[in-house]
Phi, psi and omega in degrees: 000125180300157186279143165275135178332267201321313187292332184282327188279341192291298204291338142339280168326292198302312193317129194285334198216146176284326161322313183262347149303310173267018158267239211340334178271276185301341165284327168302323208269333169270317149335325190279324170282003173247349169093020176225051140238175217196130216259130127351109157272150175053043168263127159289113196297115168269156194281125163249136235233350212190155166273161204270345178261022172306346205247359179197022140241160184268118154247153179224201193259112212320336174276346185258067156270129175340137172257144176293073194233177177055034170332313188273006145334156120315312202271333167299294167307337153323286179301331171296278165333288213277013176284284216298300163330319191295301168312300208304318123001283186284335175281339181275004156297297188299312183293333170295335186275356188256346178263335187267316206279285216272145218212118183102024234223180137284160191281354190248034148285307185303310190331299188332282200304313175289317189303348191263002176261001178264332179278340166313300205291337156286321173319286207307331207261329184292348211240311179315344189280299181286352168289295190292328174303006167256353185115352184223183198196167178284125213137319192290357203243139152301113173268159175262168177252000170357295205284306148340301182279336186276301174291006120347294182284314202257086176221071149225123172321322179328290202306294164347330192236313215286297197266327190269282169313314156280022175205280201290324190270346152321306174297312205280012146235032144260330202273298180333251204339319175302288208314318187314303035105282199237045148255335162322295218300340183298143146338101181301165167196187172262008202264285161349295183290330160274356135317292161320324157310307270190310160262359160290323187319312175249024157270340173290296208290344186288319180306336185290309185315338218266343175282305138009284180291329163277357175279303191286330195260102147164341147271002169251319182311314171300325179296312193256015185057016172266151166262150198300327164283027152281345163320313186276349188260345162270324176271053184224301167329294160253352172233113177314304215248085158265152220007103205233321187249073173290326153304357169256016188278119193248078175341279222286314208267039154264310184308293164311335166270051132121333180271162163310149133007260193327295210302322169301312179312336180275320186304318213231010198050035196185138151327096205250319202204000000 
């Protein structure tokens, strides 16, 4: 008997621990590439009220999160890792949810979706790796729900592809090159070095999602008859004061995931390409 998508991804989605998430996952995501899973009819998408890591991680309100400062710390590069282990976290949430929620679809949107939860959920285990060679582990730092809160707000796809992949995750490739940038400048070490490694990895592997989401948010706009500049009348809707530093806007790998001319030309005020 084939696996069920939708019930399988809830229980995924649900899962209490990052450990039995990602058992849960990779025995789902190897079946599903072999073809012995099997879509639902009429499955209904449950409201999720709370984030799956409410039972081991401390959220707090975003501005009092430990700040990434003292790089060359223990404690620094801690907060710095387990801030990014955090996103990293919440996307493999978001992407299972963006493969579970939305419905009626081709099949190679789930294909999308599940491949970006599955490099997330790598992401998460390389920086989880480095969490512990400092003495620490995921959990230990107080976190935000930002992330959390944004698949909340978003749950029609238009909004969905527009704010998660194309604005939040968009950003994290102007802002990775800053942290980079000035973790170079630092005295090396190896604690150090393998850090810079390890967000360079995913700052590369982040441009395919954020291209991902724009291939579905310009096939469902076409589909519904929107035009593609409602992205700005949706990331405006929930977050008002966006792109506000049109000088850290990291032209060429925005070019390659996908926005336009035009659209860099509003991000950034000016002629870009």
């Amino acid at each position: 008997m084939a696996m069920n998508y939708y019930k399988t991804l809830e229980t995924i989605l649900l899962a209490k621990s990052p450990l039995k998430k990602i058992e849960l996952f990779n025995d789902f995501y190897e079946k599903y590439k072999e073809g012995e899973v099997g879509f639902e009819e009429n499955y209904s998408a449950l409201e999720l009220s709370k984030p799956s890591y409410y039972n081991f991680c401390n959220s707090i309100s975003p501005q009092d999160v430990p700040k990434r400062k003292n790089l060359t710390s223990v404690n620094g590069q801690i907060n710095l890792i387990h801030a990014v282990a955090h996103i990293e976290y919440s996307a493999i949430d978001l992407a299972l949810d963006s493969a579970y929620r939305f419905s009626g679809l081709p099949k190679e949107y789930y294909d999308d979706w599940l491949e970006v939860a599955d490099d997330e959920i790598r992401h998460f285990l390389m920086l989880e790796k480095l969490l512990k060679e400092l003495g620490s582990s995921y959990g230990e730092v107080n976190v935000h729900d930002s992330l959390f809160e944004a698949g909340q707000k978003t749950i029609n796809i238009v909004e969905r592809m527009a704010v998660v992949p194309r604005y939040l995750e968009a950003n994290g490739l102007d802002a990775t090159p800053m942290i980079l940038k000035k973790l170079k400048k630092l005295q090396k070490s190896e604690s150090l070095e393998k850090i810079i490694q390890t967000l360079s990895i995913i700052l590369d592997e982040e441009v395919e999602h954020v291209r991902k989401g724009d291939v579905w948010f310009s096939y469902v706009c076409e589909k519904e008859g929107l035009n593609t500049d409602i992205f700005f009348d949706i990331i405006k809707k929930y977050y008002p004061r966006s792109f506000l530093r049109p000088n850290d806007l990291n032209i060429e790998a925005r070019k390659m995931a996908g926005f336009s001319c035009q659209e860099l030309k509003i991000m950034a005020k000016k002629d870009v390409c």
